[in-house]
C-alpha positions in Angstrom: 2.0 -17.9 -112.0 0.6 -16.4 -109.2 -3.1 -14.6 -109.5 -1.8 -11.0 -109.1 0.6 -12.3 -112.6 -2.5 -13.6 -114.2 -4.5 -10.6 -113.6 -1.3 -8.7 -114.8 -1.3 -10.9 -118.1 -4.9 -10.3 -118.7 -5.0 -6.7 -118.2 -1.8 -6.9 -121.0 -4.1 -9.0 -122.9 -6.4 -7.0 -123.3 -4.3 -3.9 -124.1 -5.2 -2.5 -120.9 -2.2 -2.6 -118.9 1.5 -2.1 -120.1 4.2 -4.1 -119.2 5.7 -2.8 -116.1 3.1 -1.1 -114.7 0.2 -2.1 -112.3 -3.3 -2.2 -112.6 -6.1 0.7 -111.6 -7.3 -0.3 -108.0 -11.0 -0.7 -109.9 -9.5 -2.6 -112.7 -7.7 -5.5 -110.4 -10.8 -5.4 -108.3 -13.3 -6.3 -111.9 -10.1 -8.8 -112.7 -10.6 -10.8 -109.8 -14.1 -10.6 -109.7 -14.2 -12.0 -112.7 -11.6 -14.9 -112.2 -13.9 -15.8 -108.9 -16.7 -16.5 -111.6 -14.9 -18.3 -114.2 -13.0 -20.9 -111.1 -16.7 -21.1 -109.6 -17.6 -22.4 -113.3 -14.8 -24.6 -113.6 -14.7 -25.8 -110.6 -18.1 -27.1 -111.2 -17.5 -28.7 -114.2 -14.8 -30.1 -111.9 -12.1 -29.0 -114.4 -9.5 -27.0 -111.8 -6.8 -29.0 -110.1 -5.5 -25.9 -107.5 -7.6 -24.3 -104.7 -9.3 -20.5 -105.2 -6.5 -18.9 -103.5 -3.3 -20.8 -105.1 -1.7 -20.3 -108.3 -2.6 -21.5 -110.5 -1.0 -24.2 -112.4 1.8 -23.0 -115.2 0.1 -25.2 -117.5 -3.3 -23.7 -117.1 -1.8 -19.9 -117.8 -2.6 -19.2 -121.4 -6.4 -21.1 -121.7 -6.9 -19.4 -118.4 -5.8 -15.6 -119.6 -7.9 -15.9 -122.9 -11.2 -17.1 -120.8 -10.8 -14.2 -118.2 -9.8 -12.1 -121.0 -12.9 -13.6 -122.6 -15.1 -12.4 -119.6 -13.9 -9.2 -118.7 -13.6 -7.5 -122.9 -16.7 -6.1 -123.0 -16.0 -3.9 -120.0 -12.4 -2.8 -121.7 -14.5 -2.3 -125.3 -13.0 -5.8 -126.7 -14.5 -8.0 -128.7 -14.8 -11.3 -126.3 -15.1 -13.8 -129.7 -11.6 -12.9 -130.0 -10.5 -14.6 -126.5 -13.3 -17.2 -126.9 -11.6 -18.6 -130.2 -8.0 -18.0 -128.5 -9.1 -20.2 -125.4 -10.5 -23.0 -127.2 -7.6 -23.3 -129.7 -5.2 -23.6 -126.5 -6.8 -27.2 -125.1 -5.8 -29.9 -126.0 -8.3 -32.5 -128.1 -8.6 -34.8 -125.1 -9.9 -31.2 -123.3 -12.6 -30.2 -126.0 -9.9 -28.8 -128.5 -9.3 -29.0 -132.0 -7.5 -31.9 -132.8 -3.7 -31.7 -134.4 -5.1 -32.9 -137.4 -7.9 -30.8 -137.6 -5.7 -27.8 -136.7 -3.3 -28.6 -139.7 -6.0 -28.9 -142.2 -5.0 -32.6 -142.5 -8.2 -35.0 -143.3 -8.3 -38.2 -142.1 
C-alpha cells in the first residue's frame, strides 16, 4: 500500500472521500500531516518496521487506517472513539490486543 492509497483509504474511512475520486488538495495535505505525527509516535515507541517515505507494510494497512483515521475525525466531524476501538481490536494479543479468547467471549 503505498501512502497516497492509505491516505486514500482513510479519507474513505472516514466518509470523506468516495471511491474513485481524489482527495481536496487541503484534505491530502491534513492526511499526511497527520500520518507524519502518528509514524514520529511509532517510530518512538520503536513499533514501525519501514522508513517515513516507504509503504508501508500490507500487514500494517488496516491498524494503520483506523489510528490516522483516529487522529484526523475530529477535523471531518467524526467521532475518533470509533477508530480508537477499531485500531486496537486489529492487533494482535502479542501487540497490545485483545486476545482470541477474550474476543470470543471464551473464559479461561
Amino acid at each position: 500500500m503505498t501512502l497516497t492509497e492509505l491516505y486514500r483509504k482513510t479519507l474513505q474511512r472516514l466518509m470523506r472521500l468516495d471511491v474513485g475520486t481524489d482527495p481536496s488538495p487541503d484534505a491530502a495535505r491534513l492526511i499526511a500531516g497527520r500520518y507524519a505525527s502518528l509514524y514520529t509516535l511509532l517510530f518512538s515507541n520503536n513499533l514501525v518496521s519501514w522508513a517515513f517515505n516507504e509503504e508501508p507494510p500490507d500487514e500494517a494497512e488496516i491498524p494503520l487506517i483506523a489510528m490516522l483515521a483516529f487522529y484526523c475525525a475530529p477535523e471531518f466531524a467524526r467521532d475518533p472513539e470509533t477508530f480508537k476501538l477499531e485500531g486496537a481490536l486489529n492487533l494482535s494479543p502479542r501487540e497490545g490486543g485483545p486476545s482470541q479468547t477474550r474476543s470470543r467471549g471464551i473464559s479461561s
